[in-house]
LUMMARNU-546852 format. One record per residue (C-alpha): residue in one letter; chain; x, y, z. Coordinates in steps of 0.2 Angstrom, whole numbers. Example, Ala and Ser with C-alpha at 12.3 -4.5 7.8 and 13.67 -1.06 7.14 Angstrom:
BEGIN
+------+------+-------+-------+-------+
: code : unit :    c1 :    c2 :    c3 :
+------+------+-------+-------+-------+
:    A :    A :    62 :   -22 :    39 :
:    S :    A :    68 :    -5 :    36 :
+------+------+-------+-------+-------+
// end
This chain:
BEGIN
+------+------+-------+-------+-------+
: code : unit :    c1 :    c2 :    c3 :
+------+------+-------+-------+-------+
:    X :    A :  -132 :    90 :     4 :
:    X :    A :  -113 :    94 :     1 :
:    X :    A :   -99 :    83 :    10 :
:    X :    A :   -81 :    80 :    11 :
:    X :    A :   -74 :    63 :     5 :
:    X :    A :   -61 :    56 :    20 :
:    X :    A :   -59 :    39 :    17 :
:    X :    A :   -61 :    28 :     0 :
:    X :    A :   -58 :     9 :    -1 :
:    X :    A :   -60 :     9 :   -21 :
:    X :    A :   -80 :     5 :   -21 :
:    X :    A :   -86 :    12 :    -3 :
:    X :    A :   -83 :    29 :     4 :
:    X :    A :   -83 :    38 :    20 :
:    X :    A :   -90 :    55 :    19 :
:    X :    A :   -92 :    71 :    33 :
:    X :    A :  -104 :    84 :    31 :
:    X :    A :  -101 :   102 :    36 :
:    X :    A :  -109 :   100 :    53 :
:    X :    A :   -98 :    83 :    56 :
:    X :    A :  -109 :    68 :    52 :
:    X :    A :  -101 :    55 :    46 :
:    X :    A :  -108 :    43 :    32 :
:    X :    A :  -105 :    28 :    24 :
:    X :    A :  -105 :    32 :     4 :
:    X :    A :  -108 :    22 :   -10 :
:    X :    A :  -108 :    26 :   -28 :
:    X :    A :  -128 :    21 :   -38 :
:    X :    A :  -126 :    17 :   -54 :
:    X :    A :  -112 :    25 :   -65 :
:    X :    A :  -107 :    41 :   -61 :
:    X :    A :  -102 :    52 :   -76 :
:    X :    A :   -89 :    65 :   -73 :
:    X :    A :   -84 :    76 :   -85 :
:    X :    A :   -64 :    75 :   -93 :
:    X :    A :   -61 :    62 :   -80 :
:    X :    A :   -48 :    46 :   -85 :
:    X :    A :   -43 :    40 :   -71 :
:    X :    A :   -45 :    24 :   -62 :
:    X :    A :   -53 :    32 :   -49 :
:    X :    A :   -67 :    42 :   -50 :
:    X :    A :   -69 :    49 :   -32 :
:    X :    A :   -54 :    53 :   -22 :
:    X :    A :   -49 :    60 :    -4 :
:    X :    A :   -50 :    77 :    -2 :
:    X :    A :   -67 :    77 :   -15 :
:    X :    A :   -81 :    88 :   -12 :
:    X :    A :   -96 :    77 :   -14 :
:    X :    A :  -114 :    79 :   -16 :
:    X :    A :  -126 :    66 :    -6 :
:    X :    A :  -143 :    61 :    -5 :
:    X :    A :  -148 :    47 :    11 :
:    X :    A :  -154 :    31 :     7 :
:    X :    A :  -169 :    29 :    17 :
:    X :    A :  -167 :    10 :    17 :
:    X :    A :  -152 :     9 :    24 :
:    X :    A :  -149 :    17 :    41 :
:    X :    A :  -131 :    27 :    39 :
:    X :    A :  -128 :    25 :    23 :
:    X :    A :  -130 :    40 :     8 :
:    X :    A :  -128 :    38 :   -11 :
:    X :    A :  -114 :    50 :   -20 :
:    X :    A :  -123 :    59 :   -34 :
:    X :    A :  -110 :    71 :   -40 :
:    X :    A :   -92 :    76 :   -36 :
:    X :    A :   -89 :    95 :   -36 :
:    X :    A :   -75 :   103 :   -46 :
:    X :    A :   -58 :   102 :   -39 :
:    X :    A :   -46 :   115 :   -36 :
:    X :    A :   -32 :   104 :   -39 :
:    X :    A :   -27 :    86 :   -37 :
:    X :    A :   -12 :    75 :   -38 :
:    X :    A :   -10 :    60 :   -47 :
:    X :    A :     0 :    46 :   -50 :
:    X :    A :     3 :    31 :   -64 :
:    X :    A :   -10 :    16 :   -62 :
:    X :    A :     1 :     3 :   -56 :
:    X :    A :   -12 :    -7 :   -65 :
:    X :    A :   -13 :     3 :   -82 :
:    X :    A :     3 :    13 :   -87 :
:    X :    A :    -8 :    25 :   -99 :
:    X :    A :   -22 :    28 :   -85 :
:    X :    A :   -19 :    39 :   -71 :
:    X :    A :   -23 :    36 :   -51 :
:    X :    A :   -29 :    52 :   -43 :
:    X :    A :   -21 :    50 :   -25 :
:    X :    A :   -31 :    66 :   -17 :
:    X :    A :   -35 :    81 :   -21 :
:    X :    A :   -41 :    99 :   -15 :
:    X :    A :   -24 :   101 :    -9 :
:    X :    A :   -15 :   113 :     0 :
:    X :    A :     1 :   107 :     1 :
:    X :    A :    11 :    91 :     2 :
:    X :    A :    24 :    83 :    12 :
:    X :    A :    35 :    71 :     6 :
:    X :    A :    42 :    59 :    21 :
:    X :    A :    59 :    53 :    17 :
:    X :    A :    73 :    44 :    24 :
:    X :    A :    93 :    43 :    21 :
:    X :    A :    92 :    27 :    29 :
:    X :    A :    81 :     9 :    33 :
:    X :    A :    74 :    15 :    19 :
:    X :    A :    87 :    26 :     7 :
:    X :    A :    73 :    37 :    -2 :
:    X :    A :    82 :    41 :   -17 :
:    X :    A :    83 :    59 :   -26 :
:    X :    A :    77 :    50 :   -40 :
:    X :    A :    59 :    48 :   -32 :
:    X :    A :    60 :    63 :   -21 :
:    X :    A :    61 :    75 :   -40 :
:    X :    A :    47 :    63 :   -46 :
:    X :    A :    36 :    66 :   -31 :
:    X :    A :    41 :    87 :   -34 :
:    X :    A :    37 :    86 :   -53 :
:    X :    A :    18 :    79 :   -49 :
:    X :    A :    19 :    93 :   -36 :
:    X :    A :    25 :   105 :   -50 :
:    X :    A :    12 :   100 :   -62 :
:    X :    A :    -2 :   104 :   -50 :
:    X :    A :     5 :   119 :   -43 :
:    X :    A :     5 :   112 :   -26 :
:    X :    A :    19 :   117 :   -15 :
:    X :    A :    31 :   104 :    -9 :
:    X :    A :    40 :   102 :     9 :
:    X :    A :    51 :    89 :    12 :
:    X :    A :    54 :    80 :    30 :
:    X :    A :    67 :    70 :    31 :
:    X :    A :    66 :    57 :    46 :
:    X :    A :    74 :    45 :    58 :
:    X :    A :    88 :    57 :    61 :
:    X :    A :    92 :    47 :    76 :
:    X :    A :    98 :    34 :    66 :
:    X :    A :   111 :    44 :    56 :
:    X :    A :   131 :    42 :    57 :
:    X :    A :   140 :    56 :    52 :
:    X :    A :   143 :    50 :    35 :
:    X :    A :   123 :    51 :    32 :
:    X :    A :   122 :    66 :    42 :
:    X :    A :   135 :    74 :    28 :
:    X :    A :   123 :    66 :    14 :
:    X :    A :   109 :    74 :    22 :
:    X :    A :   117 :    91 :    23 :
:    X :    A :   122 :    90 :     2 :
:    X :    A :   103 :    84 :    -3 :
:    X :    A :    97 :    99 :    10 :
:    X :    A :   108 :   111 :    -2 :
:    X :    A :   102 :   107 :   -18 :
:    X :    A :    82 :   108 :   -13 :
:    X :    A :    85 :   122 :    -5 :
:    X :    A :    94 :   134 :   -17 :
:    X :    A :    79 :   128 :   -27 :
:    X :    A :    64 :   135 :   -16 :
:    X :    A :    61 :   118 :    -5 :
:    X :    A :    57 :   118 :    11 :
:    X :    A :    68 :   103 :    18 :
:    X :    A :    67 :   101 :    39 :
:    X :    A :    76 :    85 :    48 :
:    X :    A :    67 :    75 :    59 :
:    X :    A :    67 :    64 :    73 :
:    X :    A :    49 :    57 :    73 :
:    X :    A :    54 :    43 :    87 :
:    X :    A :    63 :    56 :    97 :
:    X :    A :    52 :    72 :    95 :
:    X :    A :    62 :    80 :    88 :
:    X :    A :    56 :    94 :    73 :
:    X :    A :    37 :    88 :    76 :
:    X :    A :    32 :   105 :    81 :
:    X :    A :    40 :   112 :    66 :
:    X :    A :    29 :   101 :    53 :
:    X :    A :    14 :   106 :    64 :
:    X :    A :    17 :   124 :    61 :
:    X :    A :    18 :   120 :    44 :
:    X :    A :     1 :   110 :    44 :
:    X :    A :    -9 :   124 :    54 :
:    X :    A :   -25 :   127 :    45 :
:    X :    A :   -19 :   120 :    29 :
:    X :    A :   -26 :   103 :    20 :
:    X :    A :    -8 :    93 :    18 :
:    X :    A :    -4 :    79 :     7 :
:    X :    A :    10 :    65 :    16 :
:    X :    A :    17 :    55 :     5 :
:    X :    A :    31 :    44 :     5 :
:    X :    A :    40 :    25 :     4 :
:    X :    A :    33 :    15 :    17 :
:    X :    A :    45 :    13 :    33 :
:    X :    A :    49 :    32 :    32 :
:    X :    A :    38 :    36 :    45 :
:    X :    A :    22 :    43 :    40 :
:    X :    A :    12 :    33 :    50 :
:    X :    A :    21 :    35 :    68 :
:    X :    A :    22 :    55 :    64 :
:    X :    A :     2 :    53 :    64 :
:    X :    A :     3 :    40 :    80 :
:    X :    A :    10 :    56 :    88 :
:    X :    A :     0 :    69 :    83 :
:    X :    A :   -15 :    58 :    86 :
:    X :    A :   -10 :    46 :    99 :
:    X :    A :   -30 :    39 :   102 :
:    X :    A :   -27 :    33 :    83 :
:    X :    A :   -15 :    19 :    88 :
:    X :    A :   -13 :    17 :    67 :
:    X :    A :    -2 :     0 :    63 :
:    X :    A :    17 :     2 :    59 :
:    X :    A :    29 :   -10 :    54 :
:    X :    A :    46 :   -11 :    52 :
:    X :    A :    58 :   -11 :    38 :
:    X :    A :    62 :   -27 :    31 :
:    X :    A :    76 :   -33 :    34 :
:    X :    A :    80 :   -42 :    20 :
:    X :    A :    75 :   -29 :     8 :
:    X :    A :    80 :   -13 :    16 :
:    X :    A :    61 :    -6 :    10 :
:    X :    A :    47 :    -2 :    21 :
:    X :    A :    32 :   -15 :    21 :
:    X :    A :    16 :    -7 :    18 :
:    X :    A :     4 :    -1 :    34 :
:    X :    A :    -8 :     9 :    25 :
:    X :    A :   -20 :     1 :    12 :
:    X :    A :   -32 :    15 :     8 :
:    X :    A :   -30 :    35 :     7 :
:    X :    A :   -35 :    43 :    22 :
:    X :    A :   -43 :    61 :    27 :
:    X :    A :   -39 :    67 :    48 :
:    X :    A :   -44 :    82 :    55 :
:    X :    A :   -31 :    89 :    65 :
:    X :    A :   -32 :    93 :    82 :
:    X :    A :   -24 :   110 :    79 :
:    X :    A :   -32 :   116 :    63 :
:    X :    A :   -32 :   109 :    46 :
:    X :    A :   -31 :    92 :    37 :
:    X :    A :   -21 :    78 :    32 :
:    X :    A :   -22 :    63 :    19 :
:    X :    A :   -13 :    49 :    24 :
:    X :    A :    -7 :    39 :     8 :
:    X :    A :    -1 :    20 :     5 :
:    X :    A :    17 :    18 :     5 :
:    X :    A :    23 :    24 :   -14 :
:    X :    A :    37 :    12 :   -20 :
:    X :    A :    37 :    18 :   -38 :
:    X :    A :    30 :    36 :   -43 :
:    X :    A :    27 :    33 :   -62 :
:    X :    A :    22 :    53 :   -70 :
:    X :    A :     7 :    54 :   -84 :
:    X :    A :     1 :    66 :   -94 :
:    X :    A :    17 :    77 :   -95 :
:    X :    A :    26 :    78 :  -113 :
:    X :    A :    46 :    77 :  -114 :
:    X :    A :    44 :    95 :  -120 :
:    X :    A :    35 :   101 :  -106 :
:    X :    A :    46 :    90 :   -94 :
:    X :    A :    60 :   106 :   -88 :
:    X :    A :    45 :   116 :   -84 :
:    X :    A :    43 :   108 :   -69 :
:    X :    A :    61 :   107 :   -62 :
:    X :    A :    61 :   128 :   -55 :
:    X :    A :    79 :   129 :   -60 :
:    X :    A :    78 :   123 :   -77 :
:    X :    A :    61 :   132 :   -80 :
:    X :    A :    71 :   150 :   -75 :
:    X :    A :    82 :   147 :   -91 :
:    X :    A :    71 :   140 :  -104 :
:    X :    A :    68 :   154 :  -113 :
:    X :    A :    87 :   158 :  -114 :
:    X :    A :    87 :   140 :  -127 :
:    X :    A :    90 :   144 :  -143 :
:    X :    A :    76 :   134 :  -149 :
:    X :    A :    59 :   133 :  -140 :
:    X :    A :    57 :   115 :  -140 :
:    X :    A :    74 :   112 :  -132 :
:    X :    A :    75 :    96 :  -121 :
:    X :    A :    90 :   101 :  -114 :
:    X :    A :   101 :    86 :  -121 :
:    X :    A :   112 :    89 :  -136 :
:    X :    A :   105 :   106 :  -145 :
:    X :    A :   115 :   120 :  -148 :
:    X :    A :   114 :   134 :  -136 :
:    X :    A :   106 :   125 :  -123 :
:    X :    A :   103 :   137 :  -106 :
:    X :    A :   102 :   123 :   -96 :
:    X :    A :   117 :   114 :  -100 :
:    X :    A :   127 :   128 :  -100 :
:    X :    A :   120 :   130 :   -81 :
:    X :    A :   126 :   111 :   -78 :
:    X :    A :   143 :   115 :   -84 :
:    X :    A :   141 :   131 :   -74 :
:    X :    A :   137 :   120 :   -57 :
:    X :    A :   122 :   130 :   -54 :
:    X :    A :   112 :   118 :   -59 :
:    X :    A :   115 :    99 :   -47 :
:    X :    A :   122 :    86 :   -57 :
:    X :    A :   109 :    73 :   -47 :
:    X :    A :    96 :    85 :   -53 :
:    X :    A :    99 :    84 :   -70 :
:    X :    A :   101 :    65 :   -69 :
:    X :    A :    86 :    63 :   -61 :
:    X :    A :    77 :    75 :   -77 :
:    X :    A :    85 :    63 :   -93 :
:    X :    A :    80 :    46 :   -81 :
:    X :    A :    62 :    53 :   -82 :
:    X :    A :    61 :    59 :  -100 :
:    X :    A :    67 :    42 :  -105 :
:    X :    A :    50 :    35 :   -98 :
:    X :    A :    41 :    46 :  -107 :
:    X :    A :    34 :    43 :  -122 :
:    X :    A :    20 :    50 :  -133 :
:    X :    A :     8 :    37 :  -131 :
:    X :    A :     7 :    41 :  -112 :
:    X :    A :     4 :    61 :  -114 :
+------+------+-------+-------+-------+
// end
């Protein structure tokens, strides 16, 4: 019997079949997946095969997981040289993030679009709390807006505690399985209060004396939207560490820098100090963003050849 993995709390699992009964799931034994690394071996968003325990009233025993389509993963806070799958099955992701209470950097914003790029899963940013903004972080938002945008992102501002842009994000979401991501405090969590209001999930405020959201979500999380389609709810990311991506393979995954590669004069250009270089020419040029290209040499100098 085939079912769809919704929740995972690292050694149980809570799975729904095709004609909606829902299961408490346990791995038997060791389950063997084929070219899998990770820390996790069943993620949200897996398709699953089940058999029922007949002992236990409710409960099933996961004895396969089905190929993917696609997944995203993260660095194992745990192991830097293992991978985290955080969901998978995707159809697209949505990055919550915030100018202010918390600031989400553009250096974690491109490193959450990089694990998006490597997957090929498309990316939407939503950038929240908009009621909160002066005119000086209005003005911010409006310079990051430009630089996703000329680059094919999706970027929407959003008021999640005035309801303002929710019926843009759910027009977005309609019939589509959707990644949301982000630091906690941005806002994940009271977008899915609104969409599910029975839910009544826990929020907490920033702290105050860190200016960082404190986590509400312990465990990925699969809901079925009222309106057609899905979407995992994730734990708060502070640090997005990428794995399995080489220094020459890096530029792919930013769209502008991937445009020029092949104008380099050599093929294993990093785009730093060669000769000739397409993408530096591009940064002189301003038609590629400084910020963008800060954010590229800040994540090739974590990356090193033990980690690909």
């Amino acid at each position: 019997m085939k079912a769809l993995v919704y929740k995972s709390t690292g050694s149980w699992y809570i799975v729904k079949t095709t004609n909606g009964k829902q299961f408490n799931a346990r791995i038997k034994g060791v389950l063997k997946i084929d070219g899998i690394t990770s820390t996790n071996p069943i993620a949200v968003g897996d398709e699953v095969m089940i058999e029922l325990e007949n002992d236990i009233e409710n409960t099933v025993t996961i004895t396969a997981v089905c190929s993917r389509r696609n997944y995203v993963v993260r660095q194992s806070p745990h192991n830097k040289r293992q991978h985290h799958i955080i969901a998978s099955n995707l159809d697209q992701s949505i990055l919550f993030a915030t100018i202010k209470d918390p600031i989400t950097s553009t250096g974690f914003i491109d490193r959450f679009l990089c694990s998006c790029e490597m997957y090929h899963l498309p990316a939407i940013i939503v950038f929240n709390k908009s009621d909160i903004y002066t005119t000086k972080d209005n003005n911010k938002f409006e310079e990051i807006k430009a630089i996703y945008e000329a680059i094919g992102y999706k970027v929407i501002l959003t008021s999640i505690k005035n309801n303002e842009g929710i019926e843009a994000i759910k027009t977005i979401l309609h019939n589509k399985t959707t990644l949301l991501s982000g630091h906690s405090g941005v806002g994940k969590t009271s977008f899915i209060n609104v969409v599910f209001p029975k839910l009544d999930l826990k929020t907490q405020e920033v702290s105050d004396w860190s200016g960082k959201g404190m986590h509400t979500t312990t465990f990925a999380e699969m809901f079925d939207l009222p309106f057609g389609g899905k979407i995992i709810d994730t734990p708060g990311i502070r640090e997005l560490g990428l794995i399995g991506v080489s220094k020459q393979e890096l530029s792919g995954y930013f769209p502008e820098m991937k445009a020029l590669i092949n104008e380099c004069k050599f093929n294993n250009c990093i785009h730093i100090n060669e000769p000739n270089c397409a993408v530096k020419k591009a940064l002189h040029n301003n038609t590629i963003a400084e910020k963008r290209y800060m954010s590229y040499l800040n994540i090739l100098e974590t990356i090193s050849d033990k980690n690909y």
